[in-house]
C-alpha positions as CSV (number, residue, x, y, z in Angstrom):
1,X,-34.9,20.1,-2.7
2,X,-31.9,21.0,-0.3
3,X,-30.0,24.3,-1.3
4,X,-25.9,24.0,-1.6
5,X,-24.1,26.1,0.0
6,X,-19.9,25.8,-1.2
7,X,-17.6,26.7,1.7
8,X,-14.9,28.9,0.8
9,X,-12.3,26.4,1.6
10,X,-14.0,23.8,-0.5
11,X,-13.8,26.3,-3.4
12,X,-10.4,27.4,-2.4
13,X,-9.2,23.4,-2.6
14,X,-11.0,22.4,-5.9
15,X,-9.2,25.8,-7.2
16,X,-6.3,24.3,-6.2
17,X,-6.8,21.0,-7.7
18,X,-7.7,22.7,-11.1
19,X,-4.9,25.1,-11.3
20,X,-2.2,22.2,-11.1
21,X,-4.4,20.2,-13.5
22,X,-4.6,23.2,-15.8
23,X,-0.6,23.3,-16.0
24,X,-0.9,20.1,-17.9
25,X,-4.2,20.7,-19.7
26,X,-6.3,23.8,-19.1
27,X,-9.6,21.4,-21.0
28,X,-9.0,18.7,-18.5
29,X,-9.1,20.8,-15.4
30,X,-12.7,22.7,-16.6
31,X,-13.9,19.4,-17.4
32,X,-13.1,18.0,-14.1
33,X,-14.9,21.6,-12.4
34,X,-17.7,21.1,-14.5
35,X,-18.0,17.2,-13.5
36,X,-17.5,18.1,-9.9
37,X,-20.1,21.2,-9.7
38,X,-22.5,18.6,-11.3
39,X,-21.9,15.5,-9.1
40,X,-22.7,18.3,-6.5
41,X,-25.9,19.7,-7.9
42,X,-27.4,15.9,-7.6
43,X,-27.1,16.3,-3.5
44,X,-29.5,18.9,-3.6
45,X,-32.1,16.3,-4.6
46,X,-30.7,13.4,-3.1
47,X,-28.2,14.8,0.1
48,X,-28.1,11.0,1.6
49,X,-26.7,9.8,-1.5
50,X,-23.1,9.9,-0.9
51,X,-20.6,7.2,1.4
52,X,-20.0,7.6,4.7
53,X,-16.5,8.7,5.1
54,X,-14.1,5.8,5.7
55,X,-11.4,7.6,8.1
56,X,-14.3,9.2,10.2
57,X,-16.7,6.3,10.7
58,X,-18.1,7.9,13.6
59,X,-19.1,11.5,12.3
60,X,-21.8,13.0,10.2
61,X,-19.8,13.4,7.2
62,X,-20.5,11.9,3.7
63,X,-18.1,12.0,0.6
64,X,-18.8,11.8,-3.4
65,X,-16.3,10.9,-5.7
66,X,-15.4,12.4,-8.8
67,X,-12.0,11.2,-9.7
68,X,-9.5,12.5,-8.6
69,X,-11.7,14.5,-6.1
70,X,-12.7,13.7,-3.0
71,X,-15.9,15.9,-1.9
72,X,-16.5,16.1,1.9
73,X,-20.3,17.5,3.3
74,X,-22.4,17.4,5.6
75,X,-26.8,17.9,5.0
76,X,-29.7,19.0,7.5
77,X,-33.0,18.8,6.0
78,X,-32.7,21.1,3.8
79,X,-29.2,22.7,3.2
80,X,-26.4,20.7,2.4
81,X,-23.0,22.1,2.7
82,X,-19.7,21.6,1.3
83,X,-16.8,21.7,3.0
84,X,-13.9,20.5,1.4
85,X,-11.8,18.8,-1.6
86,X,-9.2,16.4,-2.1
87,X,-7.2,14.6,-4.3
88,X,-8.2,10.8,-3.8
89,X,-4.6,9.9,-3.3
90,X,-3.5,11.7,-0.5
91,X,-3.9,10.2,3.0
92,X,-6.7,11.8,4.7
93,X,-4.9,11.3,8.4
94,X,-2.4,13.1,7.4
95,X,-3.8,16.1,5.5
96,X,-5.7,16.3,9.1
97,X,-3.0,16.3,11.3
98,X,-0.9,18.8,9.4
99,X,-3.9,21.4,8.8
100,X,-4.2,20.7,12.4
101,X,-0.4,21.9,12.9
102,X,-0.9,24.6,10.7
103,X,-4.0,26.4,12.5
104,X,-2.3,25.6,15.5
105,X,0.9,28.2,14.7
């Protein structure tokens, strides 16, 4: 059984995603937190289980989805590690390319 380990970022983003959810409908956004820290639990028995991510065909990174989330990781044998969150809609490329910019000022 592989243990989680939740980046800050990752948390940082799902906040993020929740918060504007919770303007609508505070229920829907601890529904989606709850459905997301559960899809995530599974990894830890199963860490191959998740796609290989579309945009980064070439790297070690796997994705789960839990609409609208996008959860990005990476496994060894035993730890698997979550690194970030995004809403399904936006365009990975460019959410790369401007963090990118940003860590770059």
């Amino acid at each position: 059984m592989a243990e989680i380990i939740w980046t800050e970022p990752a948390l940082n983003d799902l906040e993020e995603i929740a918060n504007y959810i919770a303007l609508d409908k505070i229920s829907a956004a601890q529904r989606l937190v709850r459905k997301v820290f559960d899809r995530v639990d599974l990894l830890s028995q199963s860490p191959n289980s998740g796609r290989n991510v579309p945009e980064l065909s070439r790297s070690r990174y796997k994705e789960v989805i839990v609409g609208p989330c996008r959860i990005f990781y990476r496994f060894s044998i035993d730890t698997v590690y979550i690194l970030h969150v995004m809403r399904v809609e936006r365009e990975m490329r460019k959410y790369l390319l401007r963090d990118r910019d940003l860590k770059g000022r």
